[in-house]
N, C-alpha and C positions, 0 to 999 in steps of 0.2 A: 537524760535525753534532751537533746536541745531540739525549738519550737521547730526547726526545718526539719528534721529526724520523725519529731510526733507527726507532723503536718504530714508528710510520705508516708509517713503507717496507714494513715486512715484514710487520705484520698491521694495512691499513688498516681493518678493517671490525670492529675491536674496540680503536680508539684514536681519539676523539672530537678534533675541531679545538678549539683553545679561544685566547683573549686575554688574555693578562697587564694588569693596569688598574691596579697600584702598591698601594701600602699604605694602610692608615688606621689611628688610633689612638695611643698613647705610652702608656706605654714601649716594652710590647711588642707592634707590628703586625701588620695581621692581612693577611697579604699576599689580593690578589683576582683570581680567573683568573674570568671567561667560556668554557662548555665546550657543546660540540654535543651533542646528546640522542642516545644511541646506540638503537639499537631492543633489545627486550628487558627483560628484569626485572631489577633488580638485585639483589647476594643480600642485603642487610639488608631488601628490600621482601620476597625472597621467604619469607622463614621466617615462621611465624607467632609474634611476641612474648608473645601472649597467653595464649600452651601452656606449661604446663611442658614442657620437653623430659627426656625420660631421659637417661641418663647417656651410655648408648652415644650418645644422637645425638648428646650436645655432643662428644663426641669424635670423631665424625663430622665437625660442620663445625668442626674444629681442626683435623684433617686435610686438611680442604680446603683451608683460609686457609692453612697450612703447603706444599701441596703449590703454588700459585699464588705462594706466595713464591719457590717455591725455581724456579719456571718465571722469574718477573722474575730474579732473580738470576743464571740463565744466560743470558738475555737481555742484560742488563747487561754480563755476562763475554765477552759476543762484541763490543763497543763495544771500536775502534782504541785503543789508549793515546796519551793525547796528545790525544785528542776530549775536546770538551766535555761533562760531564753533566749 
């Protein structure tokens, strides 16, 4: 079972189906997936770019993107050894 297969087992409903379609380009390709449109905002849509943000917030969503790392990465750490990822 590879990590995208596991990942939709346990939370279908915030892991989007998608299609791997091969590479394009040289030297270096630019691989191409097809993905299903999840419901919802995204967060680079949701912030507004056009604000300066103060200090506290950038450290706010660094916190975020830290804390959603370290959620994939237990994620990951629970995939069999010997599974494909």
């Amino acid at each position: 079972m590879d990590i995208m297969t596991l990942a939709k087992a346990i939370l279908p409903q915030f892991v989007a189906s998608y299609k791997y379609h091969g590479t394009i380009g040289q030297p270096r390709p630019l691989h191409i997936y097809e993905m299903d449109k999840l419901p919802g905002t995204t967060y680079i849509m949701a912030r507004d770019l056009s604000v300066v943000q103060p200090p506290e917030a950038v450290l706010r969503q660094r916190s975020s993107v830290e804390d959603l790392a370290r959620c994939v990465q237990m994620l990951i750490a629970l995939i069999p050894a010997g599974t494909d990822r």
